[in-house]
N, C-alpha and C positions, 0 to 999 in steps of 0.2 A: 493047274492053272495058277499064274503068278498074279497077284493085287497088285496093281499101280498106286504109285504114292498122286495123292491127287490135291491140285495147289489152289489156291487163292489166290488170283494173277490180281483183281482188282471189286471193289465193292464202292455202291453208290446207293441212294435214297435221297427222297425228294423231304423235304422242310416237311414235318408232319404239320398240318392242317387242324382248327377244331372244328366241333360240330357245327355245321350251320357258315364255317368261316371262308377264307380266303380259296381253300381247294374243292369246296361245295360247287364251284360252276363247273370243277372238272369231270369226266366219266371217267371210271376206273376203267377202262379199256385204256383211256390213253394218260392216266398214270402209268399205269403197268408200258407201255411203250416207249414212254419218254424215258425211264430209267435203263429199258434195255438198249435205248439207243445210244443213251448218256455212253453205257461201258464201251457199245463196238466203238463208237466215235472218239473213247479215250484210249482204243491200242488201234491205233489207222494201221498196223503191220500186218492184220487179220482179215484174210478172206474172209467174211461175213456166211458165205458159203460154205465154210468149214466147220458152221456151227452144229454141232449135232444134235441136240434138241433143247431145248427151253421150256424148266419146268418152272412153274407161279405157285403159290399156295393162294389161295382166298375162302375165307370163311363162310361168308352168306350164299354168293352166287343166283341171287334171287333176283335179280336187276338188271342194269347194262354189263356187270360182269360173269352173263350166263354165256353160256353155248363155248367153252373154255377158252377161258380168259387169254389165256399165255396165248395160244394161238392168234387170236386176235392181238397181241402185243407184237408180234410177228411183221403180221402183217401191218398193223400200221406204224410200228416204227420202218417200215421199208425195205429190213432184209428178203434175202430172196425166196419165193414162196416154198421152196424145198426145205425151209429151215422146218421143223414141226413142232409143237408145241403142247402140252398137257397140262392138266391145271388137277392138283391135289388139296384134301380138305381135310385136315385135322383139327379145325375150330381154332384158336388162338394160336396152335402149334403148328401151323399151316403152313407158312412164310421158311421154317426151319426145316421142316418135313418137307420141302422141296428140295430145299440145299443136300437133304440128308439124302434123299433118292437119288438127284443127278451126280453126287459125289460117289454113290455105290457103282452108276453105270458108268464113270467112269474108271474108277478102281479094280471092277471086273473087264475092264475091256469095247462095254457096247458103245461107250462114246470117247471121246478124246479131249473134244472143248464141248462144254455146256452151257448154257445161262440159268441161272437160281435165283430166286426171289419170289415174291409176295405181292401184296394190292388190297386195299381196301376203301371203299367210299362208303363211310358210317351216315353220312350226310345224305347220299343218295339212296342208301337200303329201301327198297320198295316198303308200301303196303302191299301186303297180296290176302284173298282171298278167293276160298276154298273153293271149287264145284262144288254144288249139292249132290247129294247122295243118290234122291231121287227128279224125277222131271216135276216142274213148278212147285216147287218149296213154299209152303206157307211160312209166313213171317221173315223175319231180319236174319242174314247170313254175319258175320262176324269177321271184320279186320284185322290183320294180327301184324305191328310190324317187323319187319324183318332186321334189324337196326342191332340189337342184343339180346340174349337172351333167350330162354326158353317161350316156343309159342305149337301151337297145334301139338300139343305134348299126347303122347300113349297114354291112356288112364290106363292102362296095364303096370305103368313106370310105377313104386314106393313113392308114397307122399313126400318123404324125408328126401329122395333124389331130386325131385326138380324143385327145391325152396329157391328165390332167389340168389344170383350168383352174391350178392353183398348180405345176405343173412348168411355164406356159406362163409364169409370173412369173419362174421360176427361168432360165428361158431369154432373156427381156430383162433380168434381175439379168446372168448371163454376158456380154451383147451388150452392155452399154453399162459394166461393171465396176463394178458399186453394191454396197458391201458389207453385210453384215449390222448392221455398224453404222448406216450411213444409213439402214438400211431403220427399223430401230428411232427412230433420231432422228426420222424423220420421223411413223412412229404416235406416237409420243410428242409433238410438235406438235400432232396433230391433237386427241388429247383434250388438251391443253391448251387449246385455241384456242377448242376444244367447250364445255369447261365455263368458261372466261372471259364466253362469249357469253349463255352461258345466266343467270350470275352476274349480268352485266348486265341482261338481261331483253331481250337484243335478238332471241328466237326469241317473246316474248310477242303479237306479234301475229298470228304466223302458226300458231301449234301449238292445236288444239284440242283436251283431251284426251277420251275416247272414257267417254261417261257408266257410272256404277258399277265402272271399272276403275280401281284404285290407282295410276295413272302418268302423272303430271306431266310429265316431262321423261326426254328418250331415255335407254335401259335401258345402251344396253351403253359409256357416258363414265365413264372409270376418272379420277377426278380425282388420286388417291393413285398412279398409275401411273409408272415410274421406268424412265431406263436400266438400271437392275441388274437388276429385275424383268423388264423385258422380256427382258435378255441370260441369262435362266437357264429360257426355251423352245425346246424343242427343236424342228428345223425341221420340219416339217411333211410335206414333199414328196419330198426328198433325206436322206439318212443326214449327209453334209455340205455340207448346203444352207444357203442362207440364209432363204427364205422359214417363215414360222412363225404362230401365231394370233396371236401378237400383232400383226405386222407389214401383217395380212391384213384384210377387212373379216369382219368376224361375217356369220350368216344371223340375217334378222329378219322381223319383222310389220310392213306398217303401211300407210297409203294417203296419197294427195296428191290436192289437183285445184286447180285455176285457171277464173275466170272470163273467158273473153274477148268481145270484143264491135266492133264496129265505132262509125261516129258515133252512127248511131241508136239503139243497146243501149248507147251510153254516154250519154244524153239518157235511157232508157229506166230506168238504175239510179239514176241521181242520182248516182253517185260520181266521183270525182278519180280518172285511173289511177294507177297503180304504174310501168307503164313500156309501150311501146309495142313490140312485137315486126316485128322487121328481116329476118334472114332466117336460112338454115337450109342445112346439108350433110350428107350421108351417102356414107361410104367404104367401100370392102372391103379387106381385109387378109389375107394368109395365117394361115389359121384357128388354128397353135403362132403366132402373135402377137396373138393378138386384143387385148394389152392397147395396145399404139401403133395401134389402131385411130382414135380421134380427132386424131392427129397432121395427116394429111391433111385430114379433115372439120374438124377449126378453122379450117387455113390457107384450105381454100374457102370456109367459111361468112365467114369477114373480107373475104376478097378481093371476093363477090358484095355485102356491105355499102360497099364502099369504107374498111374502115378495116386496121388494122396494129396488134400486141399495144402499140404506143406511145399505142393509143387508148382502152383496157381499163380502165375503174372496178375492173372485181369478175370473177373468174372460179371458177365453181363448174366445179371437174375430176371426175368421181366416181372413189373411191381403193378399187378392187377388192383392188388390192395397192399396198404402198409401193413397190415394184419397178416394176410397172407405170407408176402415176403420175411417178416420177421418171424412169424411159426415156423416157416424154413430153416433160416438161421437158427434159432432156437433147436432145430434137430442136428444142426451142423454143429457144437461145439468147437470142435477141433480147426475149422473154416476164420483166417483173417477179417473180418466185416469189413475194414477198412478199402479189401479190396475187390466190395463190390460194386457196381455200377459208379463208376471214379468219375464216370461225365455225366453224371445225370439218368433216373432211370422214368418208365413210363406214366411214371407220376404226374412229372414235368414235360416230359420229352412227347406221350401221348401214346395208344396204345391203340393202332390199327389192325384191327384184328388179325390177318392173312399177312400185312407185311412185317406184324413185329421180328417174328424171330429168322426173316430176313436182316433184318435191321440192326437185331442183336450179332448174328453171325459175324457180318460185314465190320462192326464197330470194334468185336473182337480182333477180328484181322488187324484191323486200321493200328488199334492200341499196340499188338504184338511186334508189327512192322516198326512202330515208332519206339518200342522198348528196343529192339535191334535181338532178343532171342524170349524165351519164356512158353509157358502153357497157358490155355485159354480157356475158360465157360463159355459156354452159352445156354439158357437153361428155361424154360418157361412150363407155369402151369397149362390147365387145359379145360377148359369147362367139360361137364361130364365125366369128371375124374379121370386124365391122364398128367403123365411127369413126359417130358421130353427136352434131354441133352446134349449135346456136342462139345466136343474135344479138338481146341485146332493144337499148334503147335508153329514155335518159329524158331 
């Protein structure tokens, strides 16, 4: 059986959203919809009917984004009810782990043109609570929300696995000596980088924004933002810690998705790719480390590429924490820093759970297209200690 090389015809996402903010009135049903309508509506040369299936990632699924999401995106963006649709959940790596499926069933054969992407409403994450155990429960049952983070946990789990996801940044800030200052230089990079890009107009072709909603461009890029300002929050996690909201990524709203296609879905759209997707890794990691989760899954997603960080255009890291991210780097020596997250990463940018590493994939494309050849990252931790990578190519 021969692999089909499998392309990146086009990628979009909607203005990420913050908690509470401008994409709060929307349901992740129809985020996720509006973005997959965004793509068929930007190749009108595609029977909509040709789509073969449409995979989402989302994280929570506890809310209006149950009973699988993608499907419902399906449907109510309008295609035709034969399109089908599945919805995959790898926590943070969700959004990527979509892309990385529908690119395999393409490459083997089962489909031809796909839709990839993500979704997430941080803002809408239900409260849910539990059934009792048994019939009329004495006393108070217990709310747990669904929004981030570990909740209704196994006490079978190790103490030390479920500590909070920001004590787990606190813990590779300790293991590789990154001070509270770096941590801040570095969020402060990030919305710079953020709102430089956007200044430019270099997120203009991929950001769609979400009709009758007042938001252009992502919610939570402090342009005005300063080492002073940041050095006068307090840490978050630890009494004296270093990790803190600033240094951290926000919870937000928002969705992603990519178009891919083999030769005949690329004859079928009439478009030019963006970039052609190579290959892909997934690692595990002791779950108090989940953030050097990709440390491993880069070096293999390279390795089964044939290439070495000497061979790297553009690398989208997603930046859960500055602590995180930079324990990474710190394992990467040989890795340019310069060339990572060149527009801003989810510091500033925001960090939707299910759609990030939709979002990262697509931005890769974007950047590789605009380089005119190069290799690509896309890379993100995983709560629960996973690494998960991809490799495009232009």
């Amino acid at each position: 059986m021969s692999i089909r090389d499998v392309y990146v015809v086009d990628a979009v996402r909607t203005p990420i959203g913050k908690f509470g903010g401008a994409l709060s009135r929307v349901r992740p049903d129809d985020l996720a919809a509006h973005v997959v309508k965004a793509l068929v509506d930007r190749a009108p040369e595609l029977d909509p009917a040709r789509i073969d299936d449409v995979v989402f990632g989302d994280a929570n699924g506890a809310g209006e984004d149950n009973r699988d999401v993608a499907r419902m995106a399906v449907l109510l963006a309008g295609l035709p009810a034969s399109v089908p649709g599945v919805t995959v959940n790898r926590l943070c790596g969700s959004g990527l782990e979509a892309v990385i499926q529908a690119a395999r069933a393409v490459a083997l054969g089962d489909a031809s043109i796909a839709i990839a992407g993500g979704v997430e409403s941080m803002s809408r994450a239900p409260w849910v609570l539990q059934k009792p155990e048994r019939a009329f429960p004495a006393g108070h049952q217990q709310l747990h929300s669904t929004t981030l983070g570990w909740r209704m946990t196994n006490p079978r789990m190790p103490a030390e696995w479920t500590i909070p996801l920001g004590e787990s940044a606190e813990l590779i800030a300790g293991k590789h000596r990154i001070s509270r200052e770096r941590q801040d230089a570095f969020a402060l990079a990030s919305h710079q980088k953020a709102a430089e890009a956007w200044g430019k107009g270099l997120y203009d072709g991929e950001v769609v924004p979400y009709e009758g909603v007042d938001l252009a461009r992502d919610e939570c890029i402090r342009d005005s933002t300063s080492m002073e300002a940041l050095a006068k929050l307090k840490p978050s996690f630890r009494q004296e810690g270093t990790v803190t909201a600033g240094n951290s990524s926000p919870l937000n709203d928002g969705a992603a998705a990519l178009l891919l296609v083999d030769e005949d879905g690329l004859r079928a759209t009439g478009r030019e790719p963006l970039a052609r997707i190579r290959t892909s890794a997934v690692t595990g990691i002791e779950p108090q480390l989940f953030g050097l989760g990709p440390v491993q899954a880069v070096r293999r997603a390279l390795s089964k590429a044939g290439k070495s960080f000497a061979d790297l255009t553009t690398f989208e890291l997603n930046e859960a924490f500055a602590a995180q991210s930079l324990g990474c780097l710190a394992e990467w020596p040989e890795l340019d820093p310069s060339l990572v997250n060149p527009r801003g990463g989810a510091i500033a940018i925001g960090h939707p759970l299910g759609a990030s590493g939709a979002r990262l994939a697509g931005s890769v494309a974007h950047q590789l297209a605009a380089a005119g050849s190069g290799t690509g990252l896309a890379a993100l931790c995983i709560g629960v200690g996973q690494g998960l990578a991809l490799v495009l190519e232009r």
